[in-house]
C-alpha positions in Angstrom: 147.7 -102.6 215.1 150.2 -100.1 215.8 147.1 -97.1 217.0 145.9 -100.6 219.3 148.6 -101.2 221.4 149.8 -97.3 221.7 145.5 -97.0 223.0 146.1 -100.2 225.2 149.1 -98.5 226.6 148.2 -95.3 227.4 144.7 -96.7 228.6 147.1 -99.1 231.4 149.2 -96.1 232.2 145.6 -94.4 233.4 144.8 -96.0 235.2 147.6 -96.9 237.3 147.9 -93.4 238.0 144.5 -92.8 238.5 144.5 -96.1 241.2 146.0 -94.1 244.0 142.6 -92.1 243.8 140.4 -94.8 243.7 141.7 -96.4 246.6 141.4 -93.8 249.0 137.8 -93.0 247.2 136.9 -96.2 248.2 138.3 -96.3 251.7 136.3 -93.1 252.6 132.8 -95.3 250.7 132.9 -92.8 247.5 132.2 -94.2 244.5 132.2 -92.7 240.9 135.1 -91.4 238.6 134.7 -87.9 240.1 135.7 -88.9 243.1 138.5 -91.0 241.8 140.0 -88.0 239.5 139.4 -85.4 242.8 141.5 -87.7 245.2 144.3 -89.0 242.5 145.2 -85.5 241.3 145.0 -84.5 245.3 147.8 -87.1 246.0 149.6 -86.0 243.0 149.4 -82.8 244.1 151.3 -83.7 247.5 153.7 -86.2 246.2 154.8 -83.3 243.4 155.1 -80.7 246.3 157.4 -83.2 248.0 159.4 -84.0 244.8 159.4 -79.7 244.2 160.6 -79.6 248.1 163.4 -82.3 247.7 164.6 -81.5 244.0 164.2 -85.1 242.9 162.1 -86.7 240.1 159.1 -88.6 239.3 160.6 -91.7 240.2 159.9 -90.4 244.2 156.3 -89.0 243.1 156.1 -92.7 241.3 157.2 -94.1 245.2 154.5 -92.0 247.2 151.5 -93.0 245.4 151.9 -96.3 245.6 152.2 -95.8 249.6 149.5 -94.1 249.2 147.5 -96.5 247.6 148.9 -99.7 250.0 147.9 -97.4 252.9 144.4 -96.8 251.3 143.8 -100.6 251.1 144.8 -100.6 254.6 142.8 -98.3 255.8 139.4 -99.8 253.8 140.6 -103.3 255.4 140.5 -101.9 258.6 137.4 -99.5 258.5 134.9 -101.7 255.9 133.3 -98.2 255.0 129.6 -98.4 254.1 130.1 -97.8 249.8 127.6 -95.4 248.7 125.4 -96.4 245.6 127.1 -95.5 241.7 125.1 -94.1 239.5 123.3 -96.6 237.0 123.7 -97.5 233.7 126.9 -95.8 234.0 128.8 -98.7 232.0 126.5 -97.8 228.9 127.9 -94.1 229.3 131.4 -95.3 229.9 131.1 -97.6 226.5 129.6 -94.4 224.4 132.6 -91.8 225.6 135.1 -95.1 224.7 133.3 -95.4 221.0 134.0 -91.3 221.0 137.3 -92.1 222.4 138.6 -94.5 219.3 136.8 -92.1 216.6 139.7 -89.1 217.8 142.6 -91.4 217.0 142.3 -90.2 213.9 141.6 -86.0 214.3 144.7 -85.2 215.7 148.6 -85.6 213.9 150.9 -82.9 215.6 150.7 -80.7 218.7 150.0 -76.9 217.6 150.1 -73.5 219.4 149.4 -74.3 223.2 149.7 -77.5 222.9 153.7 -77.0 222.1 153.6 -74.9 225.4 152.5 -77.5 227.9 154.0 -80.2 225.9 157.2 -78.7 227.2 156.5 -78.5 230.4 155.5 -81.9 230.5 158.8 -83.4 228.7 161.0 -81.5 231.1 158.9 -83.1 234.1 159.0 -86.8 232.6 162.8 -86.7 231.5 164.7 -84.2 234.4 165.8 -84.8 237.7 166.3 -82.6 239.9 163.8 -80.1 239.5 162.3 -77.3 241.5 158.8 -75.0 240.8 161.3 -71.8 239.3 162.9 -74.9 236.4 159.1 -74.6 235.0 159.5 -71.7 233.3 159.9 -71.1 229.5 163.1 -69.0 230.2 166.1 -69.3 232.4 165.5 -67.0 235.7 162.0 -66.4 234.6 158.9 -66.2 236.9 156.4 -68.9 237.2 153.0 -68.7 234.4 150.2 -67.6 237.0 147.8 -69.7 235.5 150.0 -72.8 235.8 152.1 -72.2 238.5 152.2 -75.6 239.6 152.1 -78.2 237.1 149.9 -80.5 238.2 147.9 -81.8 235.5 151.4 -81.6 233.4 152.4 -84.3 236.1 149.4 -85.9 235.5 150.7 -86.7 231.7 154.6 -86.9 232.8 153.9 -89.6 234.6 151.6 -91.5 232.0 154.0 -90.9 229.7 156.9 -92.6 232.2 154.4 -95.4 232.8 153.7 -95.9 229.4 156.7 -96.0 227.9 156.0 -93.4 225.6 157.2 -90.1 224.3 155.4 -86.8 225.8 154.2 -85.7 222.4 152.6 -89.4 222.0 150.7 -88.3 225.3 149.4 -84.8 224.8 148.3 -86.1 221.0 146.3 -89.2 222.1 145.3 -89.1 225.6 142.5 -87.9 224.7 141.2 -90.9 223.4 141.3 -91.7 226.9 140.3 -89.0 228.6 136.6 -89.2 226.7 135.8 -91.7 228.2 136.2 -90.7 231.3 134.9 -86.9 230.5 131.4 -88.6 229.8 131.4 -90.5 232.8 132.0 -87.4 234.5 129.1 -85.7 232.7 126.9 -88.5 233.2 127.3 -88.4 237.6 126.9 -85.0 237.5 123.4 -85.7 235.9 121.9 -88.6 238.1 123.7 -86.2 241.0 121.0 -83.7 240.0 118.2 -85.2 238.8 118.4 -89.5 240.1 117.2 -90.5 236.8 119.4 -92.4 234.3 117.4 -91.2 231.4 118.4 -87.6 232.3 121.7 -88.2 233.2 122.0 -89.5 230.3 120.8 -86.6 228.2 123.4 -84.7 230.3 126.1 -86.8 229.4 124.7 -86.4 225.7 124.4 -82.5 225.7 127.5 -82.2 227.1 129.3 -84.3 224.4 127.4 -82.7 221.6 128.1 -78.8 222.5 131.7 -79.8 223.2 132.4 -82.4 220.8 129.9 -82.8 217.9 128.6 -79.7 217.1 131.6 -77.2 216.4 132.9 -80.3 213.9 136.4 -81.8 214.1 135.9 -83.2 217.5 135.6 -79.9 219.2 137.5 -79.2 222.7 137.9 -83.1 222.8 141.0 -83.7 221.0 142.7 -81.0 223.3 141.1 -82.8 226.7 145.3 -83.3 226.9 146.1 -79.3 227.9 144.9 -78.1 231.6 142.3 -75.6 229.9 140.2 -78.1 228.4 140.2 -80.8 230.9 139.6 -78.6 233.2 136.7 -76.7 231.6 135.3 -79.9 230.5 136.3 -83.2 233.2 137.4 -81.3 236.3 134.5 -79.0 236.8 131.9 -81.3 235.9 133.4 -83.6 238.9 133.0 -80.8 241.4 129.5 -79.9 240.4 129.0 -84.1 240.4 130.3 -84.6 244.1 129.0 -80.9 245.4 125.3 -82.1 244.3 125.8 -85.3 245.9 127.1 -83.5 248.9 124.2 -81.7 249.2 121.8 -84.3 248.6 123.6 -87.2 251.5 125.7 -84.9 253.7 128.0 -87.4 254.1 131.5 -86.0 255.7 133.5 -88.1 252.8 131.3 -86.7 249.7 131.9 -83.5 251.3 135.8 -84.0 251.5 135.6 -85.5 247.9 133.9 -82.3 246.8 136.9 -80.3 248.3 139.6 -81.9 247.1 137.5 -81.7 243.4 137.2 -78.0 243.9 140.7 -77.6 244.7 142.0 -79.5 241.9 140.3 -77.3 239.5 142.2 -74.6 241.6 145.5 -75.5 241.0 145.0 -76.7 237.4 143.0 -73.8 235.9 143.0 -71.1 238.8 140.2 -68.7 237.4 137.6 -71.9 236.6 137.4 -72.3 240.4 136.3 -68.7 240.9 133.7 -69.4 237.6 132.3 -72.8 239.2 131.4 -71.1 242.3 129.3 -68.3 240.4 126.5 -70.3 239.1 126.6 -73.0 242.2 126.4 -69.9 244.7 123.0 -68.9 242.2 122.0 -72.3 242.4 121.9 -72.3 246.8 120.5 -68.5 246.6 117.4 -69.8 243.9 117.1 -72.7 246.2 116.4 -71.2 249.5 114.4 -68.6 247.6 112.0 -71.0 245.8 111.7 -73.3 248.7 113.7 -72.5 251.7 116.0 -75.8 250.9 119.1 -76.9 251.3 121.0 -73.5 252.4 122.9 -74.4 255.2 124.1 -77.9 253.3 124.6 -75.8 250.1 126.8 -72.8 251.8 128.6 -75.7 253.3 129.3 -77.2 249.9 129.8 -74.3 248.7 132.5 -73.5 251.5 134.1 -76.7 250.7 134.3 -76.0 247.3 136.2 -72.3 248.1 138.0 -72.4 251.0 141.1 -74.9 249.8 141.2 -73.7 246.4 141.2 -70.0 247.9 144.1 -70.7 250.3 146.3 -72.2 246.8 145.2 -68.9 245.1 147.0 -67.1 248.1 150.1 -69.0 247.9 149.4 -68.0 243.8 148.9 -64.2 244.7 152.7 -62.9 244.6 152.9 -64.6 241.1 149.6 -62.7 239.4 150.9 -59.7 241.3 153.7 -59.7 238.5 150.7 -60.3 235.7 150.1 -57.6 233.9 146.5 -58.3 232.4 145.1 -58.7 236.1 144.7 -55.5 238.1 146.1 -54.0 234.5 146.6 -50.6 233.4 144.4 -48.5 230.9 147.1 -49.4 228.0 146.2 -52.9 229.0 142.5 -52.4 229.2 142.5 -50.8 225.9 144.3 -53.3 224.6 142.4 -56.2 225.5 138.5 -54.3 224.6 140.4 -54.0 220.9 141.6 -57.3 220.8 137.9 -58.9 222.3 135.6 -56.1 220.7 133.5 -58.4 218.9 132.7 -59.9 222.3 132.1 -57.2 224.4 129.7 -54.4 224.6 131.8 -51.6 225.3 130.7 -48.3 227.2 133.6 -46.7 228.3 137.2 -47.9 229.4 135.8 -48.2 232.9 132.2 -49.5 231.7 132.6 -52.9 229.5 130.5 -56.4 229.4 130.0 -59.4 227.7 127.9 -59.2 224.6 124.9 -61.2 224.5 125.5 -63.2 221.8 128.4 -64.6 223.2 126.5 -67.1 225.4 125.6 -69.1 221.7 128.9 -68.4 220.3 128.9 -73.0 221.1 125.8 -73.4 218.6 122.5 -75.0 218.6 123.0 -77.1 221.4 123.4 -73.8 223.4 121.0 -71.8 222.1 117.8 -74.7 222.8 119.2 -74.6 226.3 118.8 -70.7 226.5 115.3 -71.5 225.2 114.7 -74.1 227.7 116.0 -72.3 230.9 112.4 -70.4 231.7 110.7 -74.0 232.1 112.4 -74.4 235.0 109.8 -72.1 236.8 107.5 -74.8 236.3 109.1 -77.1 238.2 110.4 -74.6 241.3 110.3 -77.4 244.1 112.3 -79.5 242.1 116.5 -78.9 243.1 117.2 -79.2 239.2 114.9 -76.7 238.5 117.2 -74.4 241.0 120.3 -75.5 239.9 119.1 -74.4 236.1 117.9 -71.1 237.0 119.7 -69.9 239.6 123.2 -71.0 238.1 121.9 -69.4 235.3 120.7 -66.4 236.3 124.0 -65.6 238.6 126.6 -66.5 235.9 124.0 -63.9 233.3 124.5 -61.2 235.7 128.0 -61.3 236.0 128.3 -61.7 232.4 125.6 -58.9 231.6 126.1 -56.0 234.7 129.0 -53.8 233.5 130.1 -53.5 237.1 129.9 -56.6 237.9 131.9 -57.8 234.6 134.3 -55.3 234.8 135.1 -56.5 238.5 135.9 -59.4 237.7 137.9 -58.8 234.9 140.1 -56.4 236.9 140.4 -60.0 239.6 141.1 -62.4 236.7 141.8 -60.3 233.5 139.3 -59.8 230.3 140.6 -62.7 228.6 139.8 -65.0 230.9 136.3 -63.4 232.5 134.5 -63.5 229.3 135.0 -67.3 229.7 132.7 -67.7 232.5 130.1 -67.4 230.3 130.2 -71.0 229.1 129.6 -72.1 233.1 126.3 -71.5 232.6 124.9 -74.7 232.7 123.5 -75.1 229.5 123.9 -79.2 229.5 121.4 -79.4 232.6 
């Protein structure tokens, strides 16, 4: 009874945070739970800056979304915005990422490694006033985490946690049971995005679950959909690539803006995944044009929306990664890093280094039958899915794969974090 109620509460708490998003979602005519997750961690994003600007508390974040919301409603009042179509069958996907949702009660008892790092940087956001960006450090008078220089998605579960009534560790242990849900859904609009059938959409949603959840046994990433990483790697991207297809597809100004505000988000929780989701979508638009002479100018608009906010966070970002040592990093650091990754790199030199092949099934079988299945997508080179397959796949294999081109970007972004790209190849499509 006790695991019911704490699920009932942090389930309310959601969505009331989440409601800011899907009112404005709704008063541009976007439907869908990408679109709601892009636009409420957009708001967040502003109300925090204010609170950060102001040295106040969540209370005032807590004030501006609700105006936010009440103005939203106004707005859809006023303007009676056409509502584009949701994708179907999307309760039945909603209902199989709940019934994934309730079985990861029971994974997870105490926050570990990481999890003890954002966990504190959400207590201190839910239970202190007065803050500014510089209190978000581990230390007194240190300098702000590049990677998580602004917490937003540590907001995110501050403020669930306020709403809630809860404790922080409460939040980080079991919001995943909620955030399942919600990372099927995800997986399941990216799919009809693509392909307009609800049977593949569906198997999207169902690849997607099994690689990440199922197959590596214990509930996978899933029980850590809590930390910015994973919900980023595994919600926040697929709701850009969900709202950048549909972009592409309706050219509608507001799926456009959606898409934006999505690919910023991913931005300013996970900075690097930004740079790795526009890797395989840039493939996509190049195979595209190539195979057909489709959809460029729409796709290098998407794919402009996608960059251009998130690049001008990462330029308010650059003074902080100046200061980071693995990024631009010396040839103690290099040397370093190739000993510590060595069984996933193939290593030519200190200047010469890329991933190793193997890496890209390192997620098991679900991986390796979509390596198998990529060349089909020849067969089918009219078709925008079979573009999306094998050019995202093809760009995100060279990057991976060309020594120069590896070894670029993990001089931009550091070697820890570039051999993670890998897993943006789209293996669920």
């Amino acid at each position: 009874m006790r695991n019911i109620l704490r699920y009932l509460r942090l389930l309310v708490a959601t969505a009331v945070v989440l409601a800011p998003g899907f009112a404005l979602a709704r008063a541009l005519g976007v439907r869908g739970i990408s679109a709601t997750l892009a636009w409420s961690l957009t708001l967040l994003f502003g109300a925090m800056a204010i609170m950060f600007a102001v040295q106040s508390s969540l209370v005032l974040v807590g004030v501006l979304l609700v105006l936010a919301t009440l103005a939203s409603a106004c707005v859809r009042i006023l303007r009676r915005p056409k509502v584009q179509r949701a994708a179907p069958w999307s309760w039945l996907a909603g209902l199989g990422g709940a019934a994934t949702g309730i079985l990861l009660f029971s994974v997870t008892s105490t926050v570990q490694g990481d999890g003890l790092f954002h966990l504190a940087r959400v207590r201190k956001l839910a239970e202190l006033d007065g803050l500014s960006l510089g209190d978000m450090g581990e230390f007194a008078d240190s300098s702000l985490h590049p990677g998580y220089a602004f917490p937003l998605w540590h907001g995110f579960l501050a403020l669930v946690a306020r709403i809630a009534g809860t404790d922080s560790e409460e939040v980080v242990l079991h919001l995943p049971s909620i955030l399942a849900p919600i990372a099927v859904l995800v997986a399941y609009e990216a799919g009809w995005a693509l392909f307009r059938s609800s049977w593949a959409a569906g198997s999207v949603a169902g690849a997607a679950v099994a690689a990440a959840c199922f197959a590596p046994g214990g509930g996978g990433a899933y029980p850590l959909l809590a930390l910015p990483a994973t919900i980023s790697r595994h919600v926040l991207v697929g709701a850009a690539i969900a709202l950048a297809l549909t972009a592409i597809r309706t050219h509608t100004p507001a799926v456009i803006a959606s898409a934006a505000a999505a690919g910023f988000v991913v931005a300013v929780v996970h900075p690097t995944y930004a740079i790795f989701l526009w890797i395989p979508f840039a493939g996509f638009v190049a195979v595209r044009w190539l195979w057909t002479r489709q959809d460029l100018r729409p796709g290098i608009g998407v794919l402009a929306a996608l960059a251009v906010p998130a690049s001008f966070f990462m330029l308010w970002l650059l003074p902080t990664v100046a200061d980071t040592v693995s990024v631009s990093p010396s040839a103690n650091e290099v040397g370093r890093a190739l000993e510590q990754y060595r069984g996933q790199l193939d290593v030519r030199s200190p200047e010469s280094y890329s991933l190793a092949p193997e890496a890209f099934t390192r997620s098991g079988p679900v991986a390796i039958a979509a390596l198998l299945l990529i060349p089909l997508a020849a067969f089918a080179a009219r078709r925008r899915w079979a573009a999306f397959v094998a050019g995202g796949s093809l760009a995100v294999f060279a990057v991976m794969l060309v020594p120069i081109l590896f070894t670029t970007l993990a001089d931009l972004v550091s070697i820890s974090q570039a051999r993670r790209a890998a897993g943006f190849l789209p293996f669920a499509f």
